[in-house]
N, C-alpha and C positions, 0 to 999 in steps of 0.2 A: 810526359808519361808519369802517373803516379808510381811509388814505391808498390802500392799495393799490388797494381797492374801487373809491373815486371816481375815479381815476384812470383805470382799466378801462372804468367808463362812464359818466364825463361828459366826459372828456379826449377818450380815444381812442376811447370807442363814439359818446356824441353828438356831439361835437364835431368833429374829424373826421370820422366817418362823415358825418355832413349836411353837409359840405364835400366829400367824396369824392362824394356822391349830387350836390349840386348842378353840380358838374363834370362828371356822365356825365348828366343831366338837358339841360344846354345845350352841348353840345359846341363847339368852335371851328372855323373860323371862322364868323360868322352871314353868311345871305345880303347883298348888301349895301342898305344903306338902312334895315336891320332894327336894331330897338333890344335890350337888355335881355340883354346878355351876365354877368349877375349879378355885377359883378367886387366892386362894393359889398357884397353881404353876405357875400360871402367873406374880404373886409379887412376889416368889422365886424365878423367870430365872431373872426377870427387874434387882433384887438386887445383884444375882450374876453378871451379865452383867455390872453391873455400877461399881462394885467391881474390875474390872477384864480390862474397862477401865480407870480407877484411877489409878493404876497401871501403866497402857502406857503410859500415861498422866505425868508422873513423869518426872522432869526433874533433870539436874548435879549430875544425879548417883543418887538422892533420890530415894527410895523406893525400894531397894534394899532387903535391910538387917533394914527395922527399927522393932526395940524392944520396947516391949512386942506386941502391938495391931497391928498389921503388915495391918491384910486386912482391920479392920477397919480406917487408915487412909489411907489406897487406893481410899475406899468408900468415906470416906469422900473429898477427891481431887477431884471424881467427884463430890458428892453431891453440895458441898459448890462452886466449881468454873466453873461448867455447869451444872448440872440438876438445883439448885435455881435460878441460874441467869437466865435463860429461864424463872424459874415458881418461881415466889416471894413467892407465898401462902408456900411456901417449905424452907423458908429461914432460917437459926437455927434450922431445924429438923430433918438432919441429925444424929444425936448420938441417939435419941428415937425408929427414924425408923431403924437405924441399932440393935439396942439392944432389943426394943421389935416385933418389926418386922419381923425382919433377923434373929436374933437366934432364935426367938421362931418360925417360922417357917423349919428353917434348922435342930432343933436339937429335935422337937416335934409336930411339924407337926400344930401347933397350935399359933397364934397371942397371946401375952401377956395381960395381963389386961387392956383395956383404948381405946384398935385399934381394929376399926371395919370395915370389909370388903367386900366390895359387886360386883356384878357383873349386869350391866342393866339399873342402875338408871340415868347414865348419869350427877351425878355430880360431882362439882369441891371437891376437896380434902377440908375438915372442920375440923377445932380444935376448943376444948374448954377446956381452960387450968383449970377454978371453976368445971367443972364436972371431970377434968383428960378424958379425950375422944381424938380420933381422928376418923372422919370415912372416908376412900376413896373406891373409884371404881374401879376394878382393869384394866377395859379398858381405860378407862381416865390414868390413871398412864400409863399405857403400852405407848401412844399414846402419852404421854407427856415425856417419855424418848427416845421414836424414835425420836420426834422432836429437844432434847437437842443433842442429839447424829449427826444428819446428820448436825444440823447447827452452831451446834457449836466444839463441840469434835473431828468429820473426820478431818475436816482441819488441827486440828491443829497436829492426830496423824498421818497423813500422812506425814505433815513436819519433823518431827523427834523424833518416837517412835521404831525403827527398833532394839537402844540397848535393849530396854526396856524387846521386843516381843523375841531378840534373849536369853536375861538372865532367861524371864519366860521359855521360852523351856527347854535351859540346867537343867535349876532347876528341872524341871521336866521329863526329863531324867533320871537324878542323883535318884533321889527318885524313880521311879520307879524299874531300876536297885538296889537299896539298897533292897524292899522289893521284887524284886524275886530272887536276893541270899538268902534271911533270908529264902524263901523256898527250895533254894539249901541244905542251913544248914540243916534244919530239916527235908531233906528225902522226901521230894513230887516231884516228877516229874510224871508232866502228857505229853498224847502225842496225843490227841484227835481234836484237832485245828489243821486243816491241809491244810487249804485254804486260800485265799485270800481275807479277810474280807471286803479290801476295794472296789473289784470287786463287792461287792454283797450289795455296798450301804450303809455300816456301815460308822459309824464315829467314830473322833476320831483320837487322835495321833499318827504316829505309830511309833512303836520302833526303834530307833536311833542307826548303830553299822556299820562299818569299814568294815568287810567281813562276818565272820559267829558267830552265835552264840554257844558257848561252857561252858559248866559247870565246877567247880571246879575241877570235880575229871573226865573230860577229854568231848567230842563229847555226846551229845543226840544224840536222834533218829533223822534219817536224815529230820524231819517234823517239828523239832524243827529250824532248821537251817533257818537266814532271812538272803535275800540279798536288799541291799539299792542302790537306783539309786545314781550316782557319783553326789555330791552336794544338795541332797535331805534333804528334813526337813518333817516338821508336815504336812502330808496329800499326801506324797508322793512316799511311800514304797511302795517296792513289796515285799508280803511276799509269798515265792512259796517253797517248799521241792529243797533241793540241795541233790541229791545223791549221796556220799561221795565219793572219790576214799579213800582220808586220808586228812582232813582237819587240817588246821593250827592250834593250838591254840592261843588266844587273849592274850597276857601279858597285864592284866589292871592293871592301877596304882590305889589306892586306894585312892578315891576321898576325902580329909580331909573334904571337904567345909560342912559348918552347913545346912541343906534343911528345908527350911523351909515348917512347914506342912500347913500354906496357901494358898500355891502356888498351 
């Protein structure tokens, strides 16, 4: 898949677009007393998003393989050298908002102690370091990452993030494949998915494979079997049942490479 493509529609078609929908889904302000102004999953797509182009953003093979905190300096690539430089109010805040912001919304659903979030108020992002406080809004943020994003970030990933975008796929490939043999090992085969999920509007990666898909201990059910258009990537399989005469099996080499679970 080209940089350009992905970009097109996971950046600005899903990514946005399901921030732009959830925004005309719950409009401002809610009655009062009323909960569930979604400000949370709008700061948790912004940060995975900026996550994800920090990473593309990487340049001379960085951001590969770096150890221990891998996505948090993806994050911060973008944070520190296009989201702050657009919005100064933002400058040296990256590692707060990724740690109490970002994990505590990824892993509990819940902003850490000090960050306060809101959806309506229409203002600029404020800190007060004598209180320990931050408060922002989560349509001002959103608005102020599309902005960092088209006018400073495309450019520059469209010039030369293609290794970047082709190494995030492989990796994820790899990992994928790693956890549904771990399901081969342990005995689950299901056979219940029999369509074409991308006809029907889903998203989403689809599985990467040579000619058919085959189990250790020999051919699934002929529903299991995916066929890939010649030179296809992310967004471009066809998954349809192949009805066996007697299909090949795959000699895979066993991938040694480390996957990382960031990616």
């Amino acid at each position: 898949m080209t940089v350009d493509a992905y970009l097109k529609e996971y950046i600005e078609g899903y990514l946005f677009k399901d921030i732009e929908g959830i925004q005309k889904g719950i409009p401002m302000p809610l009655p009062p007393g009323e909960f569930g102004t979604a400000a949370y999953p709008i700061l948790m797509s912004c940060l995975a998003g900026m996550e994800m182009l920090g990473y593309l953003l990487m340049r001379d093979g960085k951001g590969f393989e770096i150890k221990p905190r891998v996505g948090e300096t993806r994050f911060l690539n973008y944070w520190d050298n296009y989201f702050s430089k657009q919005n100064t109010v933002y400058t040296g805040l990256g590692e707060i908002f990724y740690v109490l912001l970002r994990h505590g919304l990824a892993h509990a659903f819940l902003s850490k102690h000090g960050i306060w979030v809101t959806r309506g108020t229409r203002e600029d992002t404020k800190v007060n370091t004598r209180s320990r406080s931050i408060s922002l809004d989560a349509d001002v943020f959103f608005e102020e990452f599309k902005r960092s994003y088209f006018d400073l970030a495309k450019p520059v990933i469209l010039t030369g993030s293609q290794a970047q975008l082709d190494d995030f796929l492989a990796k994820s490939q790899t990992q994928s494949d790693k956890e549904f043999e771990e399901l081969d090992k342990r005995g689950i085969a299901r056979d219940d998915l029999t369509y074409d999920m991308r006809a029907r509007g889903a998203s989403g990666p689809a599985p990467i494979v040579s000619d058919v898909l085959t189990s250790a201990s020999g051919p699934r059910s002929p529903h299991d079997m995916v066929t890939i258009i010649q030179g296809s990537g992310i967004g471009m399989a066809q998954a349809r049942p192949i009805f066996p005469t007697a299909p090949k099996s795959i000699d895979k080499k066993e991938n040694k490479d480390s996957v990382d679970k960031d990616t």
